[in-house]
PyMOL Python script that loads the backbone (N, CA, C, O; Angstrom):
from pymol import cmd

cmd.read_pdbstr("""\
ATOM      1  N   UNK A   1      -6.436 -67.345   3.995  1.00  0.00           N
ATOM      2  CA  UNK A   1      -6.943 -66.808   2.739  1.00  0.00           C
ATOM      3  C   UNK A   1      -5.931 -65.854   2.095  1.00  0.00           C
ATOM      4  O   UNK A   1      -5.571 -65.924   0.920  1.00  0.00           O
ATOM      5  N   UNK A   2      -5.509 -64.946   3.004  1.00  0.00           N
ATOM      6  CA  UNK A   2      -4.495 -64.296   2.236  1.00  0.00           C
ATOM      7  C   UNK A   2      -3.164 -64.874   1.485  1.00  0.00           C
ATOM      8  O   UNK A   2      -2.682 -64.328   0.493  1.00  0.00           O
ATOM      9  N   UNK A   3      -2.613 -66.106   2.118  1.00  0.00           N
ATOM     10  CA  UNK A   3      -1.691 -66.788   1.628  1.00  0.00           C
ATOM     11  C   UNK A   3      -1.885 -66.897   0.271  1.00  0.00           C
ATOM     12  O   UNK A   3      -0.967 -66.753  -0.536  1.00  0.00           O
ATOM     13  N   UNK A   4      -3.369 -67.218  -0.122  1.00  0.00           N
ATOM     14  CA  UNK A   4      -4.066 -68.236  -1.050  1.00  0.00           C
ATOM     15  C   UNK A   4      -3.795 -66.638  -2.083  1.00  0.00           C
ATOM     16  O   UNK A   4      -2.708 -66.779  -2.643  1.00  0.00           O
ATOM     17  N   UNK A   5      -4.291 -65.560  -2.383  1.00  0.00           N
ATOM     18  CA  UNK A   5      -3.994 -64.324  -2.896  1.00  0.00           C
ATOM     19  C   UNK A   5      -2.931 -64.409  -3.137  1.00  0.00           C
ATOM     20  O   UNK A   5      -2.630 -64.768  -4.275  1.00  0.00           O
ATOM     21  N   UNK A   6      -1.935 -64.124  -2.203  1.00  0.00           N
ATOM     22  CA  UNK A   6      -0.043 -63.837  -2.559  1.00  0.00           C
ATOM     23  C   UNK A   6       0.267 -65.177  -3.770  1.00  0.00           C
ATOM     24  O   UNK A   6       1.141 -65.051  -4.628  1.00  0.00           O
ATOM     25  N   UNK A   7      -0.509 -66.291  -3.667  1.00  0.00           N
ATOM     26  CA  UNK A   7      -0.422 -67.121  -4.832  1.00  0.00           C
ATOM     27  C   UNK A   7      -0.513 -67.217  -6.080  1.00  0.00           C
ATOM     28  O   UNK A   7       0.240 -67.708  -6.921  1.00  0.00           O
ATOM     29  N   UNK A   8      -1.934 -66.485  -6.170  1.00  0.00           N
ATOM     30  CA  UNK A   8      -2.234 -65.826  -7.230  1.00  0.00           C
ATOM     31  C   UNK A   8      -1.701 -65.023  -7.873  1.00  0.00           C
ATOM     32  O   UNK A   8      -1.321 -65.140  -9.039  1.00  0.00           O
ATOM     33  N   UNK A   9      -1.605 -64.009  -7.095  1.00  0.00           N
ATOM     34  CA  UNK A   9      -0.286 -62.736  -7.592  1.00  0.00           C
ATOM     35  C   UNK A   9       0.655 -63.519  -8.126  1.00  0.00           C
ATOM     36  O   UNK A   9       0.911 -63.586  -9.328  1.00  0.00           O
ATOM     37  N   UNK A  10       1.001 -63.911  -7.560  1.00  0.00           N
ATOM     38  CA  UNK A  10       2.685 -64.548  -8.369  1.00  0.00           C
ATOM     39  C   UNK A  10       2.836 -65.245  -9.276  1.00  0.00           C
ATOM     40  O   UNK A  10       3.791 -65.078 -10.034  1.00  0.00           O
ATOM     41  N   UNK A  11       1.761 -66.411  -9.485  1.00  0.00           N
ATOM     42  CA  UNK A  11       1.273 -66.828 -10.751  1.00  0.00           C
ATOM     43  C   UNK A  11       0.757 -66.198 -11.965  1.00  0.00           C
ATOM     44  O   UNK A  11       0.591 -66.611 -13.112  1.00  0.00           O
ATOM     45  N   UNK A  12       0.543 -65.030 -11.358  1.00  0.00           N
ATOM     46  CA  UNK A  12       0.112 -63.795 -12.479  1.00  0.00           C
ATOM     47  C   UNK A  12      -1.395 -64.146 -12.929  1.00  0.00           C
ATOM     48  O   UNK A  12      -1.731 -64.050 -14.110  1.00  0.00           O
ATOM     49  N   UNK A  13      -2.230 -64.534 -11.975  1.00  0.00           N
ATOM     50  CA  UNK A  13      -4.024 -65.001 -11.827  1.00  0.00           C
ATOM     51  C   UNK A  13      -4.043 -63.465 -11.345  1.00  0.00           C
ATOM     52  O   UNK A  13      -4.181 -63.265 -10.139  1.00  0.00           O
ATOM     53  N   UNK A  14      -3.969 -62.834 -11.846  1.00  0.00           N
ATOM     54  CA  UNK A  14      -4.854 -61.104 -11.221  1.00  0.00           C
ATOM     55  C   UNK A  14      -6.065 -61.353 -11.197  1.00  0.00           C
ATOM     56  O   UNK A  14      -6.630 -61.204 -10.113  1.00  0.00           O
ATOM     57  N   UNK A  15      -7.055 -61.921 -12.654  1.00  0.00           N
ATOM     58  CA  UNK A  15      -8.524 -62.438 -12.531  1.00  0.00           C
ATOM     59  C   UNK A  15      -9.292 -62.753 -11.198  1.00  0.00           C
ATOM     60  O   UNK A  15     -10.349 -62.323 -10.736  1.00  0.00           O
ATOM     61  N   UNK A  16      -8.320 -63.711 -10.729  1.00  0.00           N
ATOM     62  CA  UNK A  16      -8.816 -64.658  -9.791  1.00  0.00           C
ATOM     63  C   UNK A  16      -8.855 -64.378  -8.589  1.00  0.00           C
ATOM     64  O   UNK A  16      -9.717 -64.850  -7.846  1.00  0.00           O
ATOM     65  N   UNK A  17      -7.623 -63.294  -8.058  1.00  0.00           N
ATOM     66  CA  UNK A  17      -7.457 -62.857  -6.791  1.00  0.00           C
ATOM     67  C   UNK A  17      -8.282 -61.489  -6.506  1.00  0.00           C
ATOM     68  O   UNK A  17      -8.701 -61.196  -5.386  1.00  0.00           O
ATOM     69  N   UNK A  18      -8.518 -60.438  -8.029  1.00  0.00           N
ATOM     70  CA  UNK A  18      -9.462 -59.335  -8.034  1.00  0.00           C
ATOM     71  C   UNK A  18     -11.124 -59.974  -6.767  1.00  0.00           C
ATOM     72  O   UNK A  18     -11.732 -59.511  -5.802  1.00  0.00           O
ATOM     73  N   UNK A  19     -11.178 -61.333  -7.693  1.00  0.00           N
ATOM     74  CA  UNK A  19     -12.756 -61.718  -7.432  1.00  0.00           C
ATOM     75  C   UNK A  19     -12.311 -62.169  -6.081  1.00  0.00           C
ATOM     76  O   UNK A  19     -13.156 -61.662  -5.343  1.00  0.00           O
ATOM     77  N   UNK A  20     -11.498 -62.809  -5.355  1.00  0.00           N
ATOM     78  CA  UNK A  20     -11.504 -63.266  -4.163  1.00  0.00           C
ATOM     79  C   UNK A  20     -11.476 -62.108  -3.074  1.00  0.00           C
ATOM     80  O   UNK A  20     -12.112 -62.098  -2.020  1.00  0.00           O
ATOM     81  N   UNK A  21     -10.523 -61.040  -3.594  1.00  0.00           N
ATOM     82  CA  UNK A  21     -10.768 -59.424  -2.755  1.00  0.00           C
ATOM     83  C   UNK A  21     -11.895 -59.030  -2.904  1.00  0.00           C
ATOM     84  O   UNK A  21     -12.520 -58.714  -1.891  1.00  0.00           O
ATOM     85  N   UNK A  22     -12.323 -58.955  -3.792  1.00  0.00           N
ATOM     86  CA  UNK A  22     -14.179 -58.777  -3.982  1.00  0.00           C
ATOM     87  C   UNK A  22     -15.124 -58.718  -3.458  1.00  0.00           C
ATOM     88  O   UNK A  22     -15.914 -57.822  -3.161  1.00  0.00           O
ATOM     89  N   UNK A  23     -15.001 -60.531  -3.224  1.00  0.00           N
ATOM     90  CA  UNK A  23     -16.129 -60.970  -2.453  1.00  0.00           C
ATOM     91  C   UNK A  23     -15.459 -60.807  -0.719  1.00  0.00           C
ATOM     92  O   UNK A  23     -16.284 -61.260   0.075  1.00  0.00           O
ATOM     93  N   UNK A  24     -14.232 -60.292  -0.047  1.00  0.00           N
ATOM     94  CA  UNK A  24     -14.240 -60.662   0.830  1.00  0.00           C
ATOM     95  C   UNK A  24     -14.590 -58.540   1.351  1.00  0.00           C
ATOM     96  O   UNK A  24     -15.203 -57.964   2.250  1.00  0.00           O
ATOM     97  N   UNK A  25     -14.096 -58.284   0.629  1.00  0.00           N
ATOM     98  CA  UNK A  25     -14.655 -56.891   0.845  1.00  0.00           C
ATOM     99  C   UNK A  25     -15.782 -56.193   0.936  1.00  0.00           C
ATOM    100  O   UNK A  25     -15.877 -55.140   1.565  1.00  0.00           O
ATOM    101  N   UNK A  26     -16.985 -56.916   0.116  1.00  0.00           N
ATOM    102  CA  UNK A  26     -18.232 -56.757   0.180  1.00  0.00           C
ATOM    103  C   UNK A  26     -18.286 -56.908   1.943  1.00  0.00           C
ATOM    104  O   UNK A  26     -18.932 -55.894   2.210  1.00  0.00           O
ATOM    105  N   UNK A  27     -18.040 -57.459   3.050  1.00  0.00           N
ATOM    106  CA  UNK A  27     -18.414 -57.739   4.444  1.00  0.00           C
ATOM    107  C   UNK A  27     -17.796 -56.815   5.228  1.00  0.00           C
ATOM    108  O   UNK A  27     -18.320 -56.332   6.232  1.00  0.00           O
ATOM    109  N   UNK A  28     -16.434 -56.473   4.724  1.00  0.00           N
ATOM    110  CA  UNK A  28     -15.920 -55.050   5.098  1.00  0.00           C
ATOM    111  C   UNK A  28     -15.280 -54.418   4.722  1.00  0.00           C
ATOM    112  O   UNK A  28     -14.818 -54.620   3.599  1.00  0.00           O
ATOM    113  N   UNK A  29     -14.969 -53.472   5.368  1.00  0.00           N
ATOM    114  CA  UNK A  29     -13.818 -52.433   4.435  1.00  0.00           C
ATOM    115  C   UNK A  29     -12.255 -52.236   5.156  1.00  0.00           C
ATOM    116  O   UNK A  29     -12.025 -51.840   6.298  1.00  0.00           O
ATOM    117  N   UNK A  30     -11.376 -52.602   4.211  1.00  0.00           N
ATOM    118  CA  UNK A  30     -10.036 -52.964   5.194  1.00  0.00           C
ATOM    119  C   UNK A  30      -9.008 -52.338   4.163  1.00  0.00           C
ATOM    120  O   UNK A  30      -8.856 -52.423   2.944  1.00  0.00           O
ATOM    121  N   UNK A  31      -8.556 -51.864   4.898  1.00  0.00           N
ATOM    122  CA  UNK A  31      -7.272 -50.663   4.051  1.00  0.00           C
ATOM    123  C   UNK A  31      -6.223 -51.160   2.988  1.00  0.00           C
ATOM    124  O   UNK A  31      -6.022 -50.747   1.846  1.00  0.00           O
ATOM    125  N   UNK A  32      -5.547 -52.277   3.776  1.00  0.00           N
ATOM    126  CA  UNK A  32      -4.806 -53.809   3.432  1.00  0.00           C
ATOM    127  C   UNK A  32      -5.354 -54.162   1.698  1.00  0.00           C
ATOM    128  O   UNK A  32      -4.668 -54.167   0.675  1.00  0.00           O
ATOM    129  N   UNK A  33      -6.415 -54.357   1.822  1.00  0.00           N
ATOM    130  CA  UNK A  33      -7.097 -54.915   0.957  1.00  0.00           C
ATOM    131  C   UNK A  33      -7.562 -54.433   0.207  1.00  0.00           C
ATOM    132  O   UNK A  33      -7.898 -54.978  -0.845  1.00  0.00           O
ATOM    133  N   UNK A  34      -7.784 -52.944   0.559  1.00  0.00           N
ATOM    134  CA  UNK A  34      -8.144 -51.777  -0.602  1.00  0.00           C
ATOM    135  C   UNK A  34      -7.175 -51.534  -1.396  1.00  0.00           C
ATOM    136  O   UNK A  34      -7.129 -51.305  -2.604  1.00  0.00           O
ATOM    137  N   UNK A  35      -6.187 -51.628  -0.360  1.00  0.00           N
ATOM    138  CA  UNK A  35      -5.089 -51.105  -1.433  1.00  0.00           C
ATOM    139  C   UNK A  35      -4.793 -52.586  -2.359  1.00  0.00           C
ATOM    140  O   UNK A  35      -5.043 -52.590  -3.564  1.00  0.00           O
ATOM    141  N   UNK A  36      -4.367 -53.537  -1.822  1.00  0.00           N
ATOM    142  CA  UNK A  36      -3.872 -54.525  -2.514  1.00  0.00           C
ATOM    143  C   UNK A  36      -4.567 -54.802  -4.010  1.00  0.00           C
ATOM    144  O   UNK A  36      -4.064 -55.214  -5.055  1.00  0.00           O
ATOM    145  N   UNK A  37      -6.020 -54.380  -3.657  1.00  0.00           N
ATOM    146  CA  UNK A  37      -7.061 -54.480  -5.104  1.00  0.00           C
ATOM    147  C   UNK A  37      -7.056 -53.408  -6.266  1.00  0.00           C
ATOM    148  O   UNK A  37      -7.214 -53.304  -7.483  1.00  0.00           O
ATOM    149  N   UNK A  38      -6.760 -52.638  -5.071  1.00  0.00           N
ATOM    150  CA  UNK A  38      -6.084 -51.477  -6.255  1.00  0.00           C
ATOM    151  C   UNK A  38      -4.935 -51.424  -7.219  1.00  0.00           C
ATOM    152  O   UNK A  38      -4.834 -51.061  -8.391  1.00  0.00           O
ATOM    153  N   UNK A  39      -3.867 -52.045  -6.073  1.00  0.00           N
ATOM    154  CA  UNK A  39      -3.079 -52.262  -7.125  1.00  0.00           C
ATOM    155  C   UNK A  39      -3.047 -53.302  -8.053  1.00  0.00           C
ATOM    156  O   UNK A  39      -2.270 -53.296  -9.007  1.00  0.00           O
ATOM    157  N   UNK A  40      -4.073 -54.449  -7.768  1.00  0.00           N
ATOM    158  CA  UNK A  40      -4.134 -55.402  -9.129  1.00  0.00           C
ATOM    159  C   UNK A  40      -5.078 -55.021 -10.214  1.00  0.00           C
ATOM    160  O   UNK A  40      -4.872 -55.664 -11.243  1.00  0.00           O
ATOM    161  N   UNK A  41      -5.915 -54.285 -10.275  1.00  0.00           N
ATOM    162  CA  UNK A  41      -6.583 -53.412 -10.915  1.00  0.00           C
ATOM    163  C   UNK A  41      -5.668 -52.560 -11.780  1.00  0.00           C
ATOM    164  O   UNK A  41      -5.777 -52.381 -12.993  1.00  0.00           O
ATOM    165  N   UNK A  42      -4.757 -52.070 -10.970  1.00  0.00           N
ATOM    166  CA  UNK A  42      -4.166 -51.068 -12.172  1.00  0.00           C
ATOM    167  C   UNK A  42      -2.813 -51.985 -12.874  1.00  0.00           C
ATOM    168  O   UNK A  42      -2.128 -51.471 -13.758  1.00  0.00           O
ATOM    169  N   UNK A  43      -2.637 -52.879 -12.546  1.00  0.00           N
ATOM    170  CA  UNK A  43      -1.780 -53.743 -12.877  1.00  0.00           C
ATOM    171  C   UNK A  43      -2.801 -54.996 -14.244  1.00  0.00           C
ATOM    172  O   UNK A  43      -2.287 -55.558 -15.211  1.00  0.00           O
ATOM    173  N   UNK A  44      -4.176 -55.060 -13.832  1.00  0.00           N
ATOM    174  CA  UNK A  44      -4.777 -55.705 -15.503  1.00  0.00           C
ATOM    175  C   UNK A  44      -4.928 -54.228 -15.984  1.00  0.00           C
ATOM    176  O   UNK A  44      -5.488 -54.215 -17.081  1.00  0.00           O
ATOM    177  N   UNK A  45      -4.668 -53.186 -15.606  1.00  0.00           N
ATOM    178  CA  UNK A  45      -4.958 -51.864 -17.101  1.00  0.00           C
ATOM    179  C   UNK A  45      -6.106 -51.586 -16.602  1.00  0.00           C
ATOM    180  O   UNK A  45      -6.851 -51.454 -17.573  1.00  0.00           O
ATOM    181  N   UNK A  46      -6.731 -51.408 -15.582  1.00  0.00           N
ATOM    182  CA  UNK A  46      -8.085 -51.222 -15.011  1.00  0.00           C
ATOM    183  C   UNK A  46      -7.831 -49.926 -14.666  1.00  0.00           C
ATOM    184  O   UNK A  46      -8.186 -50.101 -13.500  1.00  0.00           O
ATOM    185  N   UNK A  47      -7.472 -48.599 -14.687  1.00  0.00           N
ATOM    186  CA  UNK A  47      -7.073 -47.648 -14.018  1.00  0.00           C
ATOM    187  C   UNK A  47      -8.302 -47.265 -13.532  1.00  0.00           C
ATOM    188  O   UNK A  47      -8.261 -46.884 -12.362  1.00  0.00           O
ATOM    189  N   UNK A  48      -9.310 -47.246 -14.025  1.00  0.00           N
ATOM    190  CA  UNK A  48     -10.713 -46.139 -13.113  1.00  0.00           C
ATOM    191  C   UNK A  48     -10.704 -46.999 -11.697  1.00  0.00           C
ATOM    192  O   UNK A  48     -10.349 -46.759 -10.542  1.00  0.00           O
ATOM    193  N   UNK A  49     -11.311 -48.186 -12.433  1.00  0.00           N
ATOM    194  CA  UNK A  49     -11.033 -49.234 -10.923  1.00  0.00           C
ATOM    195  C   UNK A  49     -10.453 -49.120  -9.450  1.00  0.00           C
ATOM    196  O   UNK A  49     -10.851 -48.854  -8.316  1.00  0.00           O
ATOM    197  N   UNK A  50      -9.414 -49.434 -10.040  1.00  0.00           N
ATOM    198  CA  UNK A  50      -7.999 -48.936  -9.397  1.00  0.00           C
ATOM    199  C   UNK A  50      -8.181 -47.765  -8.238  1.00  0.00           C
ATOM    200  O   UNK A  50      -7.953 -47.878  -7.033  1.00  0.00           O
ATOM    201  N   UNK A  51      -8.732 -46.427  -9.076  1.00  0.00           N
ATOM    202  CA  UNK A  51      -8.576 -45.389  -8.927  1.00  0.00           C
ATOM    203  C   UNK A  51      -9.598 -45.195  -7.967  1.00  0.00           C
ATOM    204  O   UNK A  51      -9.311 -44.145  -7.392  1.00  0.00           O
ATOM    205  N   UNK A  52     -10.951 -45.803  -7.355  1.00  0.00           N
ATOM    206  CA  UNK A  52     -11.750 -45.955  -7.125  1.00  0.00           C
ATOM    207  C   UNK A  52     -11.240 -46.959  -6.074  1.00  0.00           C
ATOM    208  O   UNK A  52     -11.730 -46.663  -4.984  1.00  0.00           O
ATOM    209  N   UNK A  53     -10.645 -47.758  -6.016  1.00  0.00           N
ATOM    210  CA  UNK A  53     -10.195 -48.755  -4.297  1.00  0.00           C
ATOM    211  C   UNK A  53      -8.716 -47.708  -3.827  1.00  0.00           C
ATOM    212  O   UNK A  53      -8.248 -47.899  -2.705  1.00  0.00           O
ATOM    213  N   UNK A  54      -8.258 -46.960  -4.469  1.00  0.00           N
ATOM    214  CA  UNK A  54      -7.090 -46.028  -4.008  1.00  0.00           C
ATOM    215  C   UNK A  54      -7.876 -45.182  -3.053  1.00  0.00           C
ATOM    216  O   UNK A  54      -7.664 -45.260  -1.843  1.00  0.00           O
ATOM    217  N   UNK A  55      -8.891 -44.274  -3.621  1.00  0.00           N
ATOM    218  CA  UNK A  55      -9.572 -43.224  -3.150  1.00  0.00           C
ATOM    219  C   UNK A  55     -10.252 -43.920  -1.805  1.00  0.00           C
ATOM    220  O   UNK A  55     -10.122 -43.226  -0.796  1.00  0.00           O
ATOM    221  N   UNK A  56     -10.700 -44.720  -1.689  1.00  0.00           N
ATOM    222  CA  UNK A  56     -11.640 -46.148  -0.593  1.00  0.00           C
ATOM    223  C   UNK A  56     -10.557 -45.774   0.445  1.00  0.00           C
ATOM    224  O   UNK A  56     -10.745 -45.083   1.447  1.00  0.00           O
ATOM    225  N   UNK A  57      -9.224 -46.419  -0.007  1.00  0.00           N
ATOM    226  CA  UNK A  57      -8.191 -46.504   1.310  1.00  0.00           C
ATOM    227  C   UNK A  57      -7.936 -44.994   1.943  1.00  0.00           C
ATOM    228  O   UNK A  57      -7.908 -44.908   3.171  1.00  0.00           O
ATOM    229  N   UNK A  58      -7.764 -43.893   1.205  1.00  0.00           N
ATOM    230  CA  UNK A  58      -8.065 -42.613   1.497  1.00  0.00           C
ATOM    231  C   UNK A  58      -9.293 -42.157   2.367  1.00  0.00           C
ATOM    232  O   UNK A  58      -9.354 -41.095   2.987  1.00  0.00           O
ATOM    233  N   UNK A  59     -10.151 -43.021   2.319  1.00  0.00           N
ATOM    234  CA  UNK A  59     -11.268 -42.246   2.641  1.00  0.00           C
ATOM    235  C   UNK A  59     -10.520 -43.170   4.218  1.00  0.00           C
ATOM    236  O   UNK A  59      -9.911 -42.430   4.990  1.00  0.00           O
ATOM    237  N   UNK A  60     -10.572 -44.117   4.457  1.00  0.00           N
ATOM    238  CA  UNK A  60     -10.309 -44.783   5.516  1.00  0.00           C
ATOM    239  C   UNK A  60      -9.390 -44.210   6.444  1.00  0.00           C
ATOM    240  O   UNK A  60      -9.616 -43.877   7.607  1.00  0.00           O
ATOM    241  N   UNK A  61      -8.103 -44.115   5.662  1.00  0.00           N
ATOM    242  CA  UNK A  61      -6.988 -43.577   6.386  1.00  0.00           C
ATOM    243  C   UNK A  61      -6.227 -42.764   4.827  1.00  0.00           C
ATOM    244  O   UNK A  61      -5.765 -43.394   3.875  1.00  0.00           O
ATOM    245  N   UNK A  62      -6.299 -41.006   4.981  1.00  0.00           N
ATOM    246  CA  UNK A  62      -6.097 -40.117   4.567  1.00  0.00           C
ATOM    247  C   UNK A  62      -4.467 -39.483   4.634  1.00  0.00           C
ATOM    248  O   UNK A  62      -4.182 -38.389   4.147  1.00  0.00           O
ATOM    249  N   UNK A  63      -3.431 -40.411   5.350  1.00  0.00           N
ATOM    250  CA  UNK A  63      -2.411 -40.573   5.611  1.00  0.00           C
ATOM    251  C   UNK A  63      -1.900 -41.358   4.978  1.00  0.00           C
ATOM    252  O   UNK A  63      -0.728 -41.579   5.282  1.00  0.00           O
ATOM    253  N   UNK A  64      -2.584 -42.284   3.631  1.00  0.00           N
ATOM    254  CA  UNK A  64      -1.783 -43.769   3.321  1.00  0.00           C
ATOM    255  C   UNK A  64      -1.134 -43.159   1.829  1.00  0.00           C
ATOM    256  O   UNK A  64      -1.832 -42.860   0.859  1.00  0.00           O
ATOM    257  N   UNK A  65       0.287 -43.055   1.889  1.00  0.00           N
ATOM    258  CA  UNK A  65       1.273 -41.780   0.978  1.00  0.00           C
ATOM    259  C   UNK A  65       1.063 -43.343  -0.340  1.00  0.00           C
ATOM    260  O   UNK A  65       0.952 -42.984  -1.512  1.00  0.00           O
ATOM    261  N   UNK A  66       1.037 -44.400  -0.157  1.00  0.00           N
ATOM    262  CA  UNK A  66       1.092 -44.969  -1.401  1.00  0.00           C
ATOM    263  C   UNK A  66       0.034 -45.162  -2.211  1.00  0.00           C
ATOM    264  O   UNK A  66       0.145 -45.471  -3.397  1.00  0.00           O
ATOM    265  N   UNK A  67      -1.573 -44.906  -1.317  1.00  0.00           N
ATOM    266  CA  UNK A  67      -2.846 -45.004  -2.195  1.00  0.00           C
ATOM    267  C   UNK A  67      -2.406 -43.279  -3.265  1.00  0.00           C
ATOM    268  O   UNK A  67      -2.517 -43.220  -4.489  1.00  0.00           O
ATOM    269  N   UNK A  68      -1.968 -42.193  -2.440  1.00  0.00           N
ATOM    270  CA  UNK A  68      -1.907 -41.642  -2.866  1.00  0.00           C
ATOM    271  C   UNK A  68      -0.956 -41.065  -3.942  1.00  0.00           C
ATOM    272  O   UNK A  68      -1.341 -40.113  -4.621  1.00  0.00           O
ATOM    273  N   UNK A  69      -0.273 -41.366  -4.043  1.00  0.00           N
ATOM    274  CA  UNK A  69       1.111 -41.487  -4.580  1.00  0.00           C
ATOM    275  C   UNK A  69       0.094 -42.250  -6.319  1.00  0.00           C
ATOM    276  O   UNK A  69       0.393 -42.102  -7.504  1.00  0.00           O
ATOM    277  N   UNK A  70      -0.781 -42.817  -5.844  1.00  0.00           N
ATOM    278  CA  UNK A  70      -1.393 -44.205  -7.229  1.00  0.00           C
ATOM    279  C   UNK A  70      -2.389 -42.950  -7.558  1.00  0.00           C
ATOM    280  O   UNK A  70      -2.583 -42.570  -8.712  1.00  0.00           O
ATOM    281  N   UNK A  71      -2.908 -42.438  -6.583  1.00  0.00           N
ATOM    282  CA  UNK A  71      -4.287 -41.392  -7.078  1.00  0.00           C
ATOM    283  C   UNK A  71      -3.319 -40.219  -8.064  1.00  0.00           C
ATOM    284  O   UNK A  71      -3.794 -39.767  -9.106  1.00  0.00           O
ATOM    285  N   UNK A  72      -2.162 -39.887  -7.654  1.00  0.00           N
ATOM    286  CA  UNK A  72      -1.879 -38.967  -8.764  1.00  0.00           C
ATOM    287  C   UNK A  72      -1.286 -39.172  -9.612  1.00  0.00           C
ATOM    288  O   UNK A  72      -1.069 -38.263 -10.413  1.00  0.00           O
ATOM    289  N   UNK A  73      -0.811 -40.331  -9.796  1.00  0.00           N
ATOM    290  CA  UNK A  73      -0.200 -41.003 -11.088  1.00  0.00           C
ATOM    291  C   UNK A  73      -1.181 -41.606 -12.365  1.00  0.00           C
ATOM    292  O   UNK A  73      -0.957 -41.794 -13.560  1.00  0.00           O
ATOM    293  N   UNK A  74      -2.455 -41.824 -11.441  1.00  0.00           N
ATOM    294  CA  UNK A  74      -3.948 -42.788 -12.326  1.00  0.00           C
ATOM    295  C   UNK A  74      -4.083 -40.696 -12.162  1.00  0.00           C
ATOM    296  O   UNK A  74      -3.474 -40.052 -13.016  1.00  0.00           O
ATOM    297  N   UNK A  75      -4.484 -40.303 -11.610  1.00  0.00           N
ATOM    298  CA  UNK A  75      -5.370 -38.875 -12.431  1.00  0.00           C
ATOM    299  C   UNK A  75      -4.367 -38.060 -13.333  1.00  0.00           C
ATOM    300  O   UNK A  75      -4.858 -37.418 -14.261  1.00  0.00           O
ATOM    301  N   UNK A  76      -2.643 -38.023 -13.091  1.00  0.00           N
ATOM    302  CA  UNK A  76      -2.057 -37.462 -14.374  1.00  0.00           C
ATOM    303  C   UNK A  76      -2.076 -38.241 -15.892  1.00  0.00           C
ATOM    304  O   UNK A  76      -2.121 -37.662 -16.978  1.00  0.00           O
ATOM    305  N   UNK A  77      -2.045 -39.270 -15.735  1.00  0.00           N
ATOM    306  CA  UNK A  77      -2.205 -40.562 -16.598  1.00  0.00           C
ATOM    307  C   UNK A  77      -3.593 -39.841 -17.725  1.00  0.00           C
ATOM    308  O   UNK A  77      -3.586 -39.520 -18.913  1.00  0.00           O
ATOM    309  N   UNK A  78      -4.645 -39.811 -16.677  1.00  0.00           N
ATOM    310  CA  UNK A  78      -6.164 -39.916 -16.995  1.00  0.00           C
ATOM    311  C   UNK A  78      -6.113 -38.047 -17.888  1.00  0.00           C
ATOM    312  O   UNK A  78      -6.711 -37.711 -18.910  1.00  0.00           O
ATOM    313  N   UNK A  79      -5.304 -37.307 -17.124  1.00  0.00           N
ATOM    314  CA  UNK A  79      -5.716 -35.897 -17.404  1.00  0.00           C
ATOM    315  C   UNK A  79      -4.490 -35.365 -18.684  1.00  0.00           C
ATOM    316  O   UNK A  79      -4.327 -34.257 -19.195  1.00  0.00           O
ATOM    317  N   UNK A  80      -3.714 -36.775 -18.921  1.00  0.00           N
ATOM    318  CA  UNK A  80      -2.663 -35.863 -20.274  1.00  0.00           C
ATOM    319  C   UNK A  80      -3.910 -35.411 -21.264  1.00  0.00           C
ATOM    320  O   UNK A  80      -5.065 -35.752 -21.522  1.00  0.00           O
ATOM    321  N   UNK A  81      -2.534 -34.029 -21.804  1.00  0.00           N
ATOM    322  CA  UNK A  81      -3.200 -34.222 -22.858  1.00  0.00           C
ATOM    323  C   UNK A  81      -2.150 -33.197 -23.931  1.00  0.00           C
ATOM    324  O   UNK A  81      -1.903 -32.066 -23.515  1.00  0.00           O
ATOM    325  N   UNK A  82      -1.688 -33.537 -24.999  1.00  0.00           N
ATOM    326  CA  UNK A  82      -0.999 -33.354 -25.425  1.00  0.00           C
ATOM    327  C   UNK A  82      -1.881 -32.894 -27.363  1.00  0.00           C
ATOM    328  O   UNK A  82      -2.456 -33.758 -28.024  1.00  0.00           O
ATOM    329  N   UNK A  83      -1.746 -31.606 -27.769  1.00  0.00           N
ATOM    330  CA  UNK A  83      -2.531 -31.163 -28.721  1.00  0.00           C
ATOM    331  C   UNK A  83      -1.933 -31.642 -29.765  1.00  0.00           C
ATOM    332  O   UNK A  83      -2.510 -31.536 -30.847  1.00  0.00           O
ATOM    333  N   UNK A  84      -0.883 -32.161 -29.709  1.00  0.00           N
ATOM    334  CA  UNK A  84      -0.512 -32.554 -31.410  1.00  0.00           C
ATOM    335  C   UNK A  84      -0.531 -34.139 -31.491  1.00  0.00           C
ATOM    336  O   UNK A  84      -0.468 -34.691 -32.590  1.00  0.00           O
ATOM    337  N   UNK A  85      -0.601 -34.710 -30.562  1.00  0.00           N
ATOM    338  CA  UNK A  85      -1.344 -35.852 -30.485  1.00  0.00           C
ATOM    339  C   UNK A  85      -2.540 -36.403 -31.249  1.00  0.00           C
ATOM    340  O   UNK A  85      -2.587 -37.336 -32.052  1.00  0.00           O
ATOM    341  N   UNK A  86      -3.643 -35.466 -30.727  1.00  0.00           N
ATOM    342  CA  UNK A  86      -4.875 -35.138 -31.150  1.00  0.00           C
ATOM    343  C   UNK A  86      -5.316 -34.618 -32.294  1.00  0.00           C
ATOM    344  O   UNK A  86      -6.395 -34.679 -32.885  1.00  0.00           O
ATOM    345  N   UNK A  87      -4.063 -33.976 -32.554  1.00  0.00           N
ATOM    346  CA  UNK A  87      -4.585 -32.935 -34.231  1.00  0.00           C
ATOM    347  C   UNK A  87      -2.736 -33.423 -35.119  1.00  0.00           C
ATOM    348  O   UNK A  87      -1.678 -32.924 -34.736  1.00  0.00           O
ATOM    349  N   UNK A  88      -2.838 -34.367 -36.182  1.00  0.00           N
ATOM    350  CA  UNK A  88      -1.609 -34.286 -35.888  1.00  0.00           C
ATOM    351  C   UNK A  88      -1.289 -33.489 -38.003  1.00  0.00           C
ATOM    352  O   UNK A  88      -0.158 -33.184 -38.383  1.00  0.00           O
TER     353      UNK A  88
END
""", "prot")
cmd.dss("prot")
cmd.show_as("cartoon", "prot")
cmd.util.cbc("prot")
cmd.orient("prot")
């Protein structure tokens, strides 16, 4: 099954491989796979998503420097804020 994913990815089917991590995650929770969904999530522009299977692999293993490395790049992303932007 995983082969069948790395396929997808590369074909650039993010759609298709999101739903296949999906459904295989609903049965358990696997770090591998948290992360991997995360990063196709933030790769269709999904950042909450994303941000939400980053935090998952954290909760699992609190040592994993690349979920985290994504958690503060998706919360600086999420927390700009620039006033003349806004008021211009």
């Amino acid at each position: 099954m995983e082969e069948n994913i790395d396929i997808l990815i590369v074909e650039g089917k993010i759609k298709e491989a999101i739903e296949i991590l999906e459904r295989e995650l609903s049965h358990w929770e696997n770090e591998e796979k948290l992360l991997v969904l995360g990063e196709l999530y933030y790769k269709a522009g999904r950042s909450v998503e994303a941000l939400n299977k980053f935090n998952a692999v954290l909760k699992v293993n609190p040592d994993n420097a690349k979920a985290m490395a994504y958690v503060t790049m998706i919360n600086d992303i999420l927390n700009f804020y620039h006033k003349d932007l806004l008021n211009p």
